[in-house]
Kinemage of the C-alpha trace (Angstrom):
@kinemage 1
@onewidth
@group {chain A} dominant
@subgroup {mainchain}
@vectorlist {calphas} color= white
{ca unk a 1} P 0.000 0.000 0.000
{ca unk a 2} L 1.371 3.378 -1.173
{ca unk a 3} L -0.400 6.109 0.682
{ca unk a 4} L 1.751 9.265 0.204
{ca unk a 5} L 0.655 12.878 0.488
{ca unk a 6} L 3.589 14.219 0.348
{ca unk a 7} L 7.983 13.923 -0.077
{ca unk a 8} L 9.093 15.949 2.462
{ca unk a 9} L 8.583 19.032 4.234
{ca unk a 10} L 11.845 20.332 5.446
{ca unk a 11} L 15.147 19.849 3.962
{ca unk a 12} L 13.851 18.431 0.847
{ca unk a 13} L 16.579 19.734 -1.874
{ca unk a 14} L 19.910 20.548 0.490
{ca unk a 15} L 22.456 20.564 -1.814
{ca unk a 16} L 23.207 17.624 -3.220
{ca unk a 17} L 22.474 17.997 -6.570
{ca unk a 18} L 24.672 20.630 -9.033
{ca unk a 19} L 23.443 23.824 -10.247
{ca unk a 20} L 23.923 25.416 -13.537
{ca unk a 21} L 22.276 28.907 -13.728
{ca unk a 22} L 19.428 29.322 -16.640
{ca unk a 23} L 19.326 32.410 -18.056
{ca unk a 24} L 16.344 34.139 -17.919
{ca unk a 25} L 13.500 34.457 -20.729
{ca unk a 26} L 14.667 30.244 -21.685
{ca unk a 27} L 12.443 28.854 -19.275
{ca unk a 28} L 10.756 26.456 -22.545
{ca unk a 29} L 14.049 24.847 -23.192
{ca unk a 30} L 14.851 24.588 -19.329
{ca unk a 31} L 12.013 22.108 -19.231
{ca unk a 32} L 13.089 20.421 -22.737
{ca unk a 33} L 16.195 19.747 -20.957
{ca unk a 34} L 14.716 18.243 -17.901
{ca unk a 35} L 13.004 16.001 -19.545
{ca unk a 36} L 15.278 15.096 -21.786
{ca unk a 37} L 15.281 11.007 -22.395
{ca unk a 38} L 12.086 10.703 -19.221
{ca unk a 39} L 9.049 8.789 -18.519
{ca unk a 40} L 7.496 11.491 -17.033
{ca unk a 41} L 4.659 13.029 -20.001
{ca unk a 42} L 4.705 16.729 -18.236
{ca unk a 43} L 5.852 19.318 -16.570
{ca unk a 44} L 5.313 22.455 -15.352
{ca unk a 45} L 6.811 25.493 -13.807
{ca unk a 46} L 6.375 29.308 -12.345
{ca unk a 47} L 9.287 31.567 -11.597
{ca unk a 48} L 9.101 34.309 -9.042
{ca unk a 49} L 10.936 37.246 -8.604
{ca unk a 50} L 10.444 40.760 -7.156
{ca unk a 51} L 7.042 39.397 -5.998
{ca unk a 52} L 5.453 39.271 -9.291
{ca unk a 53} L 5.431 35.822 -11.421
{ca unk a 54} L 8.211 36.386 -13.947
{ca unk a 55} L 7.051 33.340 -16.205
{ca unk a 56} L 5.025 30.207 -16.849
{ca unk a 57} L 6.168 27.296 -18.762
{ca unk a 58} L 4.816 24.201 -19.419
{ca unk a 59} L 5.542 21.200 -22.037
{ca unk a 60} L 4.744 17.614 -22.413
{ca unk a 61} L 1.154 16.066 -22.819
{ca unk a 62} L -1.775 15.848 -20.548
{ca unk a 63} L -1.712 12.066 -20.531
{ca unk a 64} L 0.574 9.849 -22.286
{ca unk a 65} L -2.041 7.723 -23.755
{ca unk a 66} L -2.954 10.653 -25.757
{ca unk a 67} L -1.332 13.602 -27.888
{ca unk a 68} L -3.145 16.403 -26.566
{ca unk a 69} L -0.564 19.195 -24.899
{ca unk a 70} L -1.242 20.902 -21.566
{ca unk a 71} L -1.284 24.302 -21.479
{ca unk a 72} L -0.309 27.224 -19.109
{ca unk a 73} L -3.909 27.501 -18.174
{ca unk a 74} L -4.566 23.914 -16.913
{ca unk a 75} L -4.294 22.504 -12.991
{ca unk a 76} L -1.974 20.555 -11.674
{ca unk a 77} L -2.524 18.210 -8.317
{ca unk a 78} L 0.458 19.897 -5.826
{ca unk a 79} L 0.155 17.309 -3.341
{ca unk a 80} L 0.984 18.749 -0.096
{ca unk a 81} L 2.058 22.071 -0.948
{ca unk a 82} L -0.969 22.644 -0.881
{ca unk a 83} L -0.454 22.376 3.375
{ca unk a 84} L 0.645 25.918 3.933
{ca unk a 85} L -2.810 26.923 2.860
{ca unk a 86} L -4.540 24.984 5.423
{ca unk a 87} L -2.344 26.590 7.756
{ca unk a 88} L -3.373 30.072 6.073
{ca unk a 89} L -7.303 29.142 6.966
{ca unk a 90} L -6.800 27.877 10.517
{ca unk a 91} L -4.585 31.297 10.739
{ca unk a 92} L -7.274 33.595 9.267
{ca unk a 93} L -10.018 31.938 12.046
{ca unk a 94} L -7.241 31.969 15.105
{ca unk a 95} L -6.945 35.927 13.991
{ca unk a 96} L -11.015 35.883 14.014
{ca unk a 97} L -11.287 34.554 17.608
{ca unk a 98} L -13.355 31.645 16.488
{ca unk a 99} L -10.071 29.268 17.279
{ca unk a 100} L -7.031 29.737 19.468
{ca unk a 101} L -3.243 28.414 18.838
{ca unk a 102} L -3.089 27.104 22.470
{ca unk a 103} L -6.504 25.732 23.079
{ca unk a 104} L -5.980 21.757 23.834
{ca unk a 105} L -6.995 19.058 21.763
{ca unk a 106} L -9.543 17.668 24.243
{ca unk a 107} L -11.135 21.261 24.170
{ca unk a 108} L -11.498 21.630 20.637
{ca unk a 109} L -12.750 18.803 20.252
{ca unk a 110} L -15.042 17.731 23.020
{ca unk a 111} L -17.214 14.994 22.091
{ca unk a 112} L -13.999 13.079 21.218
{ca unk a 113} L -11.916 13.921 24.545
{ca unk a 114} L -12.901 10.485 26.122
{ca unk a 115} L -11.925 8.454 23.315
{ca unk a 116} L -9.114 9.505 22.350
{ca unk a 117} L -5.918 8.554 23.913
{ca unk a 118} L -4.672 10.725 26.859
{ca unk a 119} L -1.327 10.882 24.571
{ca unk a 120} L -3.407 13.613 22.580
{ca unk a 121} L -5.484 15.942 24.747
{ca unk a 122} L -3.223 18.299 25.056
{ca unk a 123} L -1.878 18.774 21.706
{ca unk a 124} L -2.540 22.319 20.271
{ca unk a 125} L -3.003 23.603 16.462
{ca unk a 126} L 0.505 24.804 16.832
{ca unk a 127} L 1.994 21.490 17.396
{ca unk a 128} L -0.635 19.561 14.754
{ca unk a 129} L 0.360 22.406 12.120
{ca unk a 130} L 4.278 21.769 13.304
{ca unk a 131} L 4.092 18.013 12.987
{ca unk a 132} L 4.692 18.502 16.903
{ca unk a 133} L 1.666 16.087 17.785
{ca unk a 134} L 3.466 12.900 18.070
{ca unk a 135} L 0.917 11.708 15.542
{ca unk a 136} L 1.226 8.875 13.104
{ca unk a 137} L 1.829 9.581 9.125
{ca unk a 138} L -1.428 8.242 8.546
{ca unk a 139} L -4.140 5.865 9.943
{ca unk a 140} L -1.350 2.835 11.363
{ca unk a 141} L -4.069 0.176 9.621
{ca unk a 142} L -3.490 1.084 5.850
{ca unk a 143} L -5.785 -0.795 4.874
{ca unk a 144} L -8.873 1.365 7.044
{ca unk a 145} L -8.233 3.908 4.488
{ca unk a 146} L -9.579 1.888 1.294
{ca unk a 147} L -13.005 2.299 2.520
{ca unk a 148} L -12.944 5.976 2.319
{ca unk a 149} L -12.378 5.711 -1.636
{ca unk a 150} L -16.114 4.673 -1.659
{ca unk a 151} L -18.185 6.385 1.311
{ca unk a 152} L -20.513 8.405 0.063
{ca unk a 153} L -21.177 10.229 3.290
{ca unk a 154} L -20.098 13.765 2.914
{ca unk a 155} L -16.536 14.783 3.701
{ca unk a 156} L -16.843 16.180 7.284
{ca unk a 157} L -18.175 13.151 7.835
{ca unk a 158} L -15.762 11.302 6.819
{ca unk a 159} L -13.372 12.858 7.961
{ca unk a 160} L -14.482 13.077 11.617
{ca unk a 161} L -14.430 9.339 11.612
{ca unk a 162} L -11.200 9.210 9.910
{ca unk a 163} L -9.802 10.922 13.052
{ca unk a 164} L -11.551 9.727 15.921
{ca unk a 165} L -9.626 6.080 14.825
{ca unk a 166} L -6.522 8.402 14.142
{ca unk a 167} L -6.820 10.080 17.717
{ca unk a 168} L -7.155 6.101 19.126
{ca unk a 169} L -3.865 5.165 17.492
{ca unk a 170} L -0.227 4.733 19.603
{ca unk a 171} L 2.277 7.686 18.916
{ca unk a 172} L 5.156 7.680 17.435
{ca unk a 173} L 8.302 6.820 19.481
{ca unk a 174} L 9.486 9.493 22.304
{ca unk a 175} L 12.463 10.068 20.191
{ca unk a 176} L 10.649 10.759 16.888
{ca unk a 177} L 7.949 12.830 18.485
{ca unk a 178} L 9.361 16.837 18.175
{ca unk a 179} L 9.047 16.138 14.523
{ca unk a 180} L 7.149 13.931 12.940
{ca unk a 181} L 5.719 14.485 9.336
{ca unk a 182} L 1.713 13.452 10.579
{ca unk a 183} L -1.090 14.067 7.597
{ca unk a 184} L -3.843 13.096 10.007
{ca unk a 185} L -2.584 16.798 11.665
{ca unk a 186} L -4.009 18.345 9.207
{ca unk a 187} L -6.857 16.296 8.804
{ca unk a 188} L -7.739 16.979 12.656
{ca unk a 189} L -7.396 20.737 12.148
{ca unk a 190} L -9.767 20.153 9.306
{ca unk a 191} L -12.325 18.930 11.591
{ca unk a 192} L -11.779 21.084 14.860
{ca unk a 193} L -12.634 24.456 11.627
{ca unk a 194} L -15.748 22.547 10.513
{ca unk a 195} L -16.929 21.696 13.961
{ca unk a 196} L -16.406 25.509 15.225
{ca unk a 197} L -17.905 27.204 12.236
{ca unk a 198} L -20.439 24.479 11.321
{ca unk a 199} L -18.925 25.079 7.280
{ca unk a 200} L -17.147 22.143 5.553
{ca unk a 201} L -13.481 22.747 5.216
{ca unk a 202} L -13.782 22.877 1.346
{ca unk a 203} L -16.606 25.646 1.714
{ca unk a 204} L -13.648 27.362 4.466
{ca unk a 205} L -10.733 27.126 2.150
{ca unk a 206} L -12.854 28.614 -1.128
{ca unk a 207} L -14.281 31.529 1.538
{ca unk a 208} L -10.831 32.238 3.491
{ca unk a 209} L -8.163 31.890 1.026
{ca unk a 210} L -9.055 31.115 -2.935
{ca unk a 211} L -11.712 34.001 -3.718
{ca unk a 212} L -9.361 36.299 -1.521
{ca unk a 213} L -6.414 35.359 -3.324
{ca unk a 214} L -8.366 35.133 -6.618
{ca unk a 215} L -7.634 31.482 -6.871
{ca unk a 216} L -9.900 31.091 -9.726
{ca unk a 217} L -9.043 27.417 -10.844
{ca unk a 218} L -8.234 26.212 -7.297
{ca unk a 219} L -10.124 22.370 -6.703
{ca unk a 220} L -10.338 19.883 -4.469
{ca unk a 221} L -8.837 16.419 -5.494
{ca unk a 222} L -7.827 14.564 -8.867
{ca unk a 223} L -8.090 16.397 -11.713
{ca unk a 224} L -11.134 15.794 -14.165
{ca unk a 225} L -11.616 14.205 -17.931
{ca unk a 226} L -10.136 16.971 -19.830
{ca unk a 227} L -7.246 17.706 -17.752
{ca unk a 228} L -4.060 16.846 -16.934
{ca unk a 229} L -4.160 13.115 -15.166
{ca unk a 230} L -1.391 11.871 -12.747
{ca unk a 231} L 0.588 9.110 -14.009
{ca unk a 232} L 1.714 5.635 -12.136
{ca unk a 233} L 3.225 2.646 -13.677
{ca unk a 234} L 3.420 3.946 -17.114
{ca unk a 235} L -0.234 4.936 -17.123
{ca unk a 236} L -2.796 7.573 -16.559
{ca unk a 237} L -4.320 6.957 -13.193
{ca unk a 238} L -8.052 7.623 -14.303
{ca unk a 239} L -9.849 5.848 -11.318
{ca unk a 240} L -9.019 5.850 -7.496
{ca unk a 241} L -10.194 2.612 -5.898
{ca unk a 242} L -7.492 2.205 -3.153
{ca unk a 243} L -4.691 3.104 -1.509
{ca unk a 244} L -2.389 2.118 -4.365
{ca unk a 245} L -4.184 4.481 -6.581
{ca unk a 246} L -3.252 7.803 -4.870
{ca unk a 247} L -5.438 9.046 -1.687
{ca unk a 248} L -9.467 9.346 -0.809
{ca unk a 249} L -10.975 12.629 -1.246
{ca unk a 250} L -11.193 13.441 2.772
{ca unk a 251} L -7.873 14.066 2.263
{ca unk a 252} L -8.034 17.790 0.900
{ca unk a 253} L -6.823 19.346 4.002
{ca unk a 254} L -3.890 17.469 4.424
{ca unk a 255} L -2.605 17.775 -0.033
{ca unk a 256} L -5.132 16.660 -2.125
{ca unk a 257} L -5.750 20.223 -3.927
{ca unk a 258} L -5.310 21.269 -7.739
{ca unk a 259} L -5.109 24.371 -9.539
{ca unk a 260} L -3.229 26.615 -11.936
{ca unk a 261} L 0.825 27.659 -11.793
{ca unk a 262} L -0.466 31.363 -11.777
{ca unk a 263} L -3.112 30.448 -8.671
{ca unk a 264} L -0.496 28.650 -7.086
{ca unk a 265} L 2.242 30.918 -7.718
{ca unk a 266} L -0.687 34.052 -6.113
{ca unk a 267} L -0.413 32.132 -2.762
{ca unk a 268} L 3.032 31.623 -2.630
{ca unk a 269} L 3.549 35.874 -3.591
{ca unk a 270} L 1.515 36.810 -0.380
{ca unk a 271} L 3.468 34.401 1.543
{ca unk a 272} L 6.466 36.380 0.509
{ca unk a 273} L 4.608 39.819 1.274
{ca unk a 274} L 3.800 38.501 4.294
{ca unk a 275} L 7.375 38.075 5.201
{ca unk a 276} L 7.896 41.561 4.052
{ca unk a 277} L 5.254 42.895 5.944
{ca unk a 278} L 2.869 43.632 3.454
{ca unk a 279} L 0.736 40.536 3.082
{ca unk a 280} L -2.948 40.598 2.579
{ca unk a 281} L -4.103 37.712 3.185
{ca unk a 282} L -3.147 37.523 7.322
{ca unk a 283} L -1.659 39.631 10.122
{ca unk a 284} L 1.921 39.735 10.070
{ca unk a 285} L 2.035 37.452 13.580
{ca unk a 286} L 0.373 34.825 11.250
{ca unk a 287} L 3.074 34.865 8.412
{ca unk a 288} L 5.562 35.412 11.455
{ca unk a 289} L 4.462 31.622 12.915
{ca unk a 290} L 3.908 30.223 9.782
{ca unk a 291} L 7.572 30.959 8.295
{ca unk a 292} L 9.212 30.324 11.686
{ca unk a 293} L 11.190 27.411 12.615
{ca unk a 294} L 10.139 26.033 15.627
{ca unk a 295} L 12.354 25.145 18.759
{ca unk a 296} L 14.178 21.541 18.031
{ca unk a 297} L 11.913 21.457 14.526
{ca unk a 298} L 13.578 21.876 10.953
{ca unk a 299} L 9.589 23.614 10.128
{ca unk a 300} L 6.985 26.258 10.584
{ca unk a 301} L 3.529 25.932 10.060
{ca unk a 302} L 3.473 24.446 7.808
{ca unk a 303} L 6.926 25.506 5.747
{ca unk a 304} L 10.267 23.714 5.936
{ca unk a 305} L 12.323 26.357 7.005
{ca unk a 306} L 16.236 25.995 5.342
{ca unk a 307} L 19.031 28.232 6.165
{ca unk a 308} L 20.144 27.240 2.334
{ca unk a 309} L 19.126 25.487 -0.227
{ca unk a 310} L 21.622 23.731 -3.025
{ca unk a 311} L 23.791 26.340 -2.398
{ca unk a 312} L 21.934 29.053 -2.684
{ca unk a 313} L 21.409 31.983 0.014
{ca unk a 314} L 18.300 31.842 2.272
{ca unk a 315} L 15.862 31.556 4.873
{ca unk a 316} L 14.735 29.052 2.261
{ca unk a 317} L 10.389 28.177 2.352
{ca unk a 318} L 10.360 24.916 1.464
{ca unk a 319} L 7.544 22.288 0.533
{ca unk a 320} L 7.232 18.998 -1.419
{ca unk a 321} L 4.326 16.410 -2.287
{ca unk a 322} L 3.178 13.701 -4.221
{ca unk a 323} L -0.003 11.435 -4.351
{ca unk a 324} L 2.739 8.701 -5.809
{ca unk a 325} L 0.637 9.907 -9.483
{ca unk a 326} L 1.856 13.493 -9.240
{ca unk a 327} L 5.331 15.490 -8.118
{ca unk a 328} L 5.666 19.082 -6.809
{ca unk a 329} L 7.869 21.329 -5.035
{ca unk a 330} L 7.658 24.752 -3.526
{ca unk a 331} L 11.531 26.744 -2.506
{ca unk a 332} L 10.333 30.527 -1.863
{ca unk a 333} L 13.367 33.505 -0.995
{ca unk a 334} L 11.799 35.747 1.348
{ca unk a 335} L 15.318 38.196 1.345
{ca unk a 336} L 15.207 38.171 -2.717
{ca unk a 337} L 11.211 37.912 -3.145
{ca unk a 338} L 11.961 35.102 -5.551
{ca unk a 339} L 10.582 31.314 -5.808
{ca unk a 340} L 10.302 28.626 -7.928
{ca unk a 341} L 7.652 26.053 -8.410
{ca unk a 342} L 7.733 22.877 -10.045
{ca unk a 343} L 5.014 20.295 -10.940
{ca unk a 344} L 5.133 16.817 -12.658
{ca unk a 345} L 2.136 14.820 -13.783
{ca unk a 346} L 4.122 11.440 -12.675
{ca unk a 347} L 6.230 11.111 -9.574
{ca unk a 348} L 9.837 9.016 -8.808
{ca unk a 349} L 8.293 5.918 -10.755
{ca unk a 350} L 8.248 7.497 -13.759
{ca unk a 351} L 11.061 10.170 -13.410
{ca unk a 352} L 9.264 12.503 -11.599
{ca unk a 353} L 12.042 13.103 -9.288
{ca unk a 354} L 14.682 13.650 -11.865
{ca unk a 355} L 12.811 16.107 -14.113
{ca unk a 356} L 11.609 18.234 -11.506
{ca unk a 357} L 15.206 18.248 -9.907
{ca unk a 358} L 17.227 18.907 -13.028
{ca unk a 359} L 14.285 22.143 -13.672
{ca unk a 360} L 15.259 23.136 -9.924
{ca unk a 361} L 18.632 22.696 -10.374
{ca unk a 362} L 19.252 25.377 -13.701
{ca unk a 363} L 16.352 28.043 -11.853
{ca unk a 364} L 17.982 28.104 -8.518
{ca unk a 365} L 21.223 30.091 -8.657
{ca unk a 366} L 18.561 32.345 -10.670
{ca unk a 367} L 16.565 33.799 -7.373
{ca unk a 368} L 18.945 34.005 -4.922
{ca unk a 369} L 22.748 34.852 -4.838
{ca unk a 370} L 25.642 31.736 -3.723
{ca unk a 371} L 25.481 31.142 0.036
{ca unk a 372} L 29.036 32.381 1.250
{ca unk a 373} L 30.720 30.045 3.580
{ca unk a 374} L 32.553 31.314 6.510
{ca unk a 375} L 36.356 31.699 6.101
């Protein structure tokens, strides 16, 4: 069973791969280049810089059972890059009053306080958004997760079940527990926004962040007929049936969210206003925790926070995911207002990884000057 939601959060592309600068205005051929002798059918990218999206490119087909070519306008699954927005929503509600950073788990979430184990009731948003929880990746029983492919209950639903067996599960070792990557985190922050505005977290994230944003083409799981599919062993995944296939719909909180380079690329540019103090989308408090490192923790809420990145000069914002059909990462310059982002419609399988690196690896010495080692 495959379940994946994501690659990594922190410390995803440290500087192990060379770097050859592209120059900019060839962003077409950068991508030619990346996927040069691949399996992977597309790719796609957005380049920051001075807080304004520089350029779009995109090349390859929108399934390779077919010949017909994406284009700059189509959506992309970004897996759980998609997680700093969640963050952005539960932010935008703490800021409202209607939830607090601090309040504990058994609190929040009442009805569930005598079920779930005593490991838990204390846990803040802060330390679910943090991967501070001590929470599992995922449900520990795989195989509880097919079901949710089929239930036709709707999401909140589903969801609130998903978690009450989450909240019943053992942690993760004492050692582990400061940091561990936990997708059910999200999924209970999910939940404890539905249950104190009585909206689904779909309805939330369209309200609180898209329309504000002007997030136009942003969705909520796989892409549909006419789009750009995810790929996995050699084929268009078309139909998600189990755990093998990608991840169930309930999911959205935690990475399962699609939309354009441009609408991506708007929510990473406030991010980097927000750094600057100019952000309109939260207070600057909210960008402050969200782009912060916490203590013993290589992440914010919900960024990887680098000191460099392949070489390059940070604070480095940093995000991967996958679905295991679909590759994307995230590496934003809050000192240069640059970024990068980079999308594949197949992940390592299928050369996911490598295309999407060697992209990464020509556009990074482009946003942010050579990290000078002391002498």
């Amino acid at each position: 069973m495959r379940l994946r939601v994501r690659v990594a959060c922190a410390g995803l592309l440290l500087a192990t791969f060379a770097t050859t600068s592209a120059v900019a205005g060839e962003l077409d051929a950068v991508l030619a280049r990346a996927m040069d002798g691949s399996r992977t059918p597309a790719v796609g990218v957005a380049v920051i810089r001075d807080g304004k999206v520089a350029d779009v490119a995109v090349r390859g087909v929108r399934r390779n059972d077919a010949a017909e070519a994406v284009t700059p306008g189509d959506v992309w699954l970004i897996g759980s890059t998609s997680k700093p927005m969640t963050t952005a929503l539960i932010a935008k509600l703490v800021e409202r009053g209607t939830l607090s950073w601090d309040a504990p788990l058994s609190s929040m979430l009442p009805e569930l306080a005598a079920s779930m184990r005593e490991d838990y009731r204390a846990v803040t948003l802060v330390q679910l958004l943090s991967h501070g929880a001590g929470l599992p990746e995922n449900l520990r029983d795989l195989s509880h997760v097919d079901r949710y492919f089929t239930d036709t209950r709707p999401l909140p639903e589903q969801r609130l079940a998903y978690i009450t067996e989450a909240l019943q599960d053992a942690p993760v070792a004492r050692e582990d527990a400061a940091f561990s990557y936990s997708n059910t985190g999200f999924l209970i922050a999910a939940v404890i926004a539905e249950r104190a505005t009585g909206k689904p977290f779909e309805t939330l994230m369209r309200e609180e962040v898209f329309v504000p944003l002007g997030m136009d083409s942003a969705g909520f799981g796989p892409t549909s007929d006419g789009q750009i599919r995810g790929h996995r062993d050699g084929k268009p995944v078309t139909v998600l049936a189990r755990s093998d296939d990608g991840v169930p719909m309930l999911f959205t909180a935690a990475g399962n969210m699609h939309m354009s380079l441009r609408d991506w690329a708007r929510f990473c540019i406030d991010q980097l206003a927000g750094g600057r103090g100019n952000g309109t989308l939260l207070k600057p408090e909210s960008y402050r925790l969200m782009q912060t490192a916490r203590p013993g923790r290589p992440a914010g809420l919900d960024w990887g926070v680098q000191p460099t990145i392949a070489g390059r000069r940070g604070p480095v914002l940093a995000h991967g995911g996958s679905d295991g059909n679909w590759l994307a990462w995230v590496a934003l310059f809050p000192r240069e207002n640059s970024g990068v982002l980079v999308v594949a419609n197949a992940a390592d399988d299928m050369d996911g990884d490598k295309v999407t690196h060697a992209a990464l690896a020509e556009l990074l010495p482009t946003l942010s000057p050579a990290d000078k080692k002391p002498d």
